[in-house]
LUMVONU-221638 format. One line per field, with one value per atom (N, C-alpha, C): residue in one letter; residue number from 0; atom name; x, y, z. Coordinates in nm, 2 decimals, decimal comma, m for minus. Layout:
<dodrens>
residuo	c(A ...) .
num	c(NUM ...) .
atomo	c(CA ...) .
c1	c(X ...) .
c2	c(Y ...) .
c3	c(Z ...) .
</dodrens>
This chain:
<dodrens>
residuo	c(X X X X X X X X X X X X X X X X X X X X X X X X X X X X X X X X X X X X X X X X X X X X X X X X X X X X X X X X X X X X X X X X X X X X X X X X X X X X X X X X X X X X X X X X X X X X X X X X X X X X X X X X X X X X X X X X X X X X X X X X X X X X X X X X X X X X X X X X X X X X X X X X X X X X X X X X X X X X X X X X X X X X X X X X X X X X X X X X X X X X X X X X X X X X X X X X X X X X X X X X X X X X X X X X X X X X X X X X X X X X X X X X X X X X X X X X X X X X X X X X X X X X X X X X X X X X X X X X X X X X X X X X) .
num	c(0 0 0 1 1 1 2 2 2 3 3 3 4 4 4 5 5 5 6 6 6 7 7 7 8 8 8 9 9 9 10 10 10 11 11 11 12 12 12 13 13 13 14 14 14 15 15 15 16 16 16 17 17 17 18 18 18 19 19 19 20 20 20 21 21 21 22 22 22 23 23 23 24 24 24 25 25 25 26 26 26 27 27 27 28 28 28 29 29 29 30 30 30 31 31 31 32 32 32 33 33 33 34 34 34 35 35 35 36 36 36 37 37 37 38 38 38 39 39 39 40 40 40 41 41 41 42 42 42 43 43 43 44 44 44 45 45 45 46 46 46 47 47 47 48 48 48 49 49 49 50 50 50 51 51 51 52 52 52 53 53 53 54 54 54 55 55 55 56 56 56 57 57 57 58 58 58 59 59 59 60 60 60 61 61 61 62 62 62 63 63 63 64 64 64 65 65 65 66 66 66 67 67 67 68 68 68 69 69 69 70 70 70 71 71 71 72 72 72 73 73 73 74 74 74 75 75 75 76 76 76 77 77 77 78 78 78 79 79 79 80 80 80 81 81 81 82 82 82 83 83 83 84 84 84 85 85 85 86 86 86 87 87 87) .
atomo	c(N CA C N CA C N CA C N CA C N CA C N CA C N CA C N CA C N CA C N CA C N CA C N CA C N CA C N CA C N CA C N CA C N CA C N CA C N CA C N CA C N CA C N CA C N CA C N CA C N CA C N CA C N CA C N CA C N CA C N CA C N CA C N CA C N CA C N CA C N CA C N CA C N CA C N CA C N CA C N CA C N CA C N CA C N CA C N CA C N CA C N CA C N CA C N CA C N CA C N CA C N CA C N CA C N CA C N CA C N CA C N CA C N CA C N CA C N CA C N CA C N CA C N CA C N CA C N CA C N CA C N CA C N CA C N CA C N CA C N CA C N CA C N CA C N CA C N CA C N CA C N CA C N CA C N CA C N CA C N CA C N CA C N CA C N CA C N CA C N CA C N CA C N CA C N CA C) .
c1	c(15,71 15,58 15,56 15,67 15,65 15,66 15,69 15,67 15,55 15,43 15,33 15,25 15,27 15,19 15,23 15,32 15,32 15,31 15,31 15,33 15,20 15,11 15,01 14,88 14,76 14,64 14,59 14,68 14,61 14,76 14,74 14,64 14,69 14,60 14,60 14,61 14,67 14,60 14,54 14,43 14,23 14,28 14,21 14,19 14,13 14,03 13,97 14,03 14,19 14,26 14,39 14,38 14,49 14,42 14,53 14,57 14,50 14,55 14,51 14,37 14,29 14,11 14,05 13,99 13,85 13,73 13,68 13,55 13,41 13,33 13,22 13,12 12,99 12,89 12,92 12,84 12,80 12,67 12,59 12,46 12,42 12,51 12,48 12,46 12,50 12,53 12,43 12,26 12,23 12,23 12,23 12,26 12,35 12,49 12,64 12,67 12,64 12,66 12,77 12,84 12,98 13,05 13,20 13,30 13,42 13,53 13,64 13,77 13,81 13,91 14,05 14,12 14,27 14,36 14,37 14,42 14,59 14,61 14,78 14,83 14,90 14,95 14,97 15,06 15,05 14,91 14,80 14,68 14,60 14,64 14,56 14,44 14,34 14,26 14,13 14,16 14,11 14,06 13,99 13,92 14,03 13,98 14,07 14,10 14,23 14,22 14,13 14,12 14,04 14,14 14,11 13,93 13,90 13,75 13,67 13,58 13,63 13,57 13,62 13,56 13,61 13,71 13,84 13,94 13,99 13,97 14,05 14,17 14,27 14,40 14,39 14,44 14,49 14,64 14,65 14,80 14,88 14,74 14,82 14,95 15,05 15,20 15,19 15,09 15,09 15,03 14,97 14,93 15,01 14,93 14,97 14,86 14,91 14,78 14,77 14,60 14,50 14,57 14,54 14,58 14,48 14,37 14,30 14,36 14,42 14,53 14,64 14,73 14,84 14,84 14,73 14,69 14,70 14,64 14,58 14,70 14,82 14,93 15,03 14,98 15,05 15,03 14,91 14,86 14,90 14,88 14,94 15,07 15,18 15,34 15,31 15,30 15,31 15,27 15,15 15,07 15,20 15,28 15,34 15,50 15,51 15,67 15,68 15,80 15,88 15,87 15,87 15,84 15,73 15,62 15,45 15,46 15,40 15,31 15,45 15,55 15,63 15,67 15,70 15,69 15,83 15,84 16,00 16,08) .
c2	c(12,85 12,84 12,90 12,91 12,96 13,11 13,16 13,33 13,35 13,28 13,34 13,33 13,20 13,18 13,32 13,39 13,51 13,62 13,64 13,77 13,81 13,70 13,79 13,66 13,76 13,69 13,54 13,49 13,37 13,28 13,15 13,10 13,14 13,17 13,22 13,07 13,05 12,92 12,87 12,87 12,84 12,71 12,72 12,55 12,49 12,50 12,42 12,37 12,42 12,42 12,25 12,22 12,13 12,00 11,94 11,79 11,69 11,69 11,67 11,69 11,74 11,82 11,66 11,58 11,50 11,61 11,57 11,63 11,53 11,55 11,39 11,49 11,40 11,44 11,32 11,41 11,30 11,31 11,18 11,23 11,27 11,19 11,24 11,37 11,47 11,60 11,69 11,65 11,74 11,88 11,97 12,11 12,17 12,09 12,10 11,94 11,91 11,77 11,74 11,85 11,89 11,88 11,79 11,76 11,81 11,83 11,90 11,83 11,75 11,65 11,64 11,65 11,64 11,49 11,45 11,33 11,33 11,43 11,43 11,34 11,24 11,18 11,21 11,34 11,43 11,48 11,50 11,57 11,45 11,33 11,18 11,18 11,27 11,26 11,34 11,45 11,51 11,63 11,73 11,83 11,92 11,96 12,08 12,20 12,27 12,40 12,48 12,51 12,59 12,73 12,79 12,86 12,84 12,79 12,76 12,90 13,01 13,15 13,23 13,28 13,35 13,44 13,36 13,45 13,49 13,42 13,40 13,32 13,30 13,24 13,12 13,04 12,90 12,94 12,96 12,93 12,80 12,69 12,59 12,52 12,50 12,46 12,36 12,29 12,15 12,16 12,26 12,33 12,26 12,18 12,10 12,18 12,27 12,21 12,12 12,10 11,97 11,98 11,83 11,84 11,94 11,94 12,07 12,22 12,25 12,39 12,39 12,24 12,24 12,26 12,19 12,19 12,38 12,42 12,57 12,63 12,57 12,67 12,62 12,51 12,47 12,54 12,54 12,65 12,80 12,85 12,98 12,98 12,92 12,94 12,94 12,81 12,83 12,93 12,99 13,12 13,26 13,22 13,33 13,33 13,22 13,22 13,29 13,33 13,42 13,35 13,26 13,17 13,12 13,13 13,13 13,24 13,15 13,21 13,21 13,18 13,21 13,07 13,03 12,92 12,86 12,78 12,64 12,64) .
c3	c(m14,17 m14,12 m13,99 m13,91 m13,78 m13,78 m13,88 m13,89 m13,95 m14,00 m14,08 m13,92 m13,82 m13,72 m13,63 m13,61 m13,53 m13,59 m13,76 m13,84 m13,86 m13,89 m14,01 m13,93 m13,94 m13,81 m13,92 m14,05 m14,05 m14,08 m14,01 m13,92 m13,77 m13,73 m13,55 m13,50 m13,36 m13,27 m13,21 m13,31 m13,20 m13,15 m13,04 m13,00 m13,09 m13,12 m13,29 m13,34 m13,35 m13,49 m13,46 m13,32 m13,24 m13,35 m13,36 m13,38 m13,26 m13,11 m12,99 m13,00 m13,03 m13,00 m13,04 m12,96 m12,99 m12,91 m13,02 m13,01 m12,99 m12,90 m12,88 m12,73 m12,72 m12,67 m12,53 m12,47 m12,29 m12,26 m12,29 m12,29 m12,15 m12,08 m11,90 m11,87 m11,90 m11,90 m12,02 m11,99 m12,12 m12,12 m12,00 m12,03 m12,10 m12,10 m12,19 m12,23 m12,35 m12,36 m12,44 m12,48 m12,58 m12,49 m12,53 m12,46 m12,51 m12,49 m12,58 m12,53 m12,58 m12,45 m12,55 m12,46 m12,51 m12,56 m12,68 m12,65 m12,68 m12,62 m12,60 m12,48 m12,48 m12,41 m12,24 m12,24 m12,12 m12,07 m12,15 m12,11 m12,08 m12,14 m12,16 m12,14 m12,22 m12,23 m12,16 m12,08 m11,98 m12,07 m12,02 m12,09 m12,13 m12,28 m12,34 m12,26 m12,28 m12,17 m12,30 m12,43 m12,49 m12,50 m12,47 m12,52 m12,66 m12,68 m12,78 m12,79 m12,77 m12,82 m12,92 m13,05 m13,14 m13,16 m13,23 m13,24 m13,13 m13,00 m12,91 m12,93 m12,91 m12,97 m12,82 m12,81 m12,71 m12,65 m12,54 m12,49 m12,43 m12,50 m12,45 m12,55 m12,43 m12,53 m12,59 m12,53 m12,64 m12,77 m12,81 m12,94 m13,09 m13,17 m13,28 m13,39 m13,54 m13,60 m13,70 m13,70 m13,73 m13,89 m13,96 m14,06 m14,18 m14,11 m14,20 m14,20 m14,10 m14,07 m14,16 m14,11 m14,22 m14,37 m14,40 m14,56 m14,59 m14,54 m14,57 m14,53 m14,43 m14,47 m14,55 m14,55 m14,70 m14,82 m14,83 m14,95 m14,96 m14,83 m14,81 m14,82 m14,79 m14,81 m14,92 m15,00 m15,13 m15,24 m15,19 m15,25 m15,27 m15,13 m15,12 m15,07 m15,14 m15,26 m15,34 m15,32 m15,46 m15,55 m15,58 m15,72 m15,76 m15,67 m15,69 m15,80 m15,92 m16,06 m16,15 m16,14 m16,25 m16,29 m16,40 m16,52 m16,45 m16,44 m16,41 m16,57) .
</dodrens>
């Protein structure tokens, strides 16, 4: 799994894509009322580093992905096994 994340552009590592990512509003704040907050233990809770901009990748280390990412490289390994499509 760790060579598809550096070989080939999917899956890249959006911040979107983190396990850690809560996502919630502050109505205090209505100019920007989107919050992006880290619930990794070390981060405890403090705003995401991001970037939340297109196909910009994250360099944060604490980088996990969401179980919606896993599933989809689950799908992809498996797509692209040497033994994907041939009969058992």
């Amino acid at each position: 799994m760790t060579a598809m994340l550096n070989d080939s552009p999917f899956p890249r590592r959006l911040a979107v894509d983190c396990v850690f990512l809560r996502r919630t509003l502050d109505t205090n704040t209505p100019e920007d009322p989107f919050l992006m907050l880290c619930t990794h233990i070390i981060r405890d809770g403090r705003d995401c580093i991001g970037p939340f901009l297109e196909n910009i990748e994250t360099d944060c280390q604490l980088w996990e992905p969401n179980e919606r990412l896993a599933a989809r490289l689950a799908a992809a390994d498996e797509a692209s096994s040497p033994t994907a499509g041939t009969p058992s």
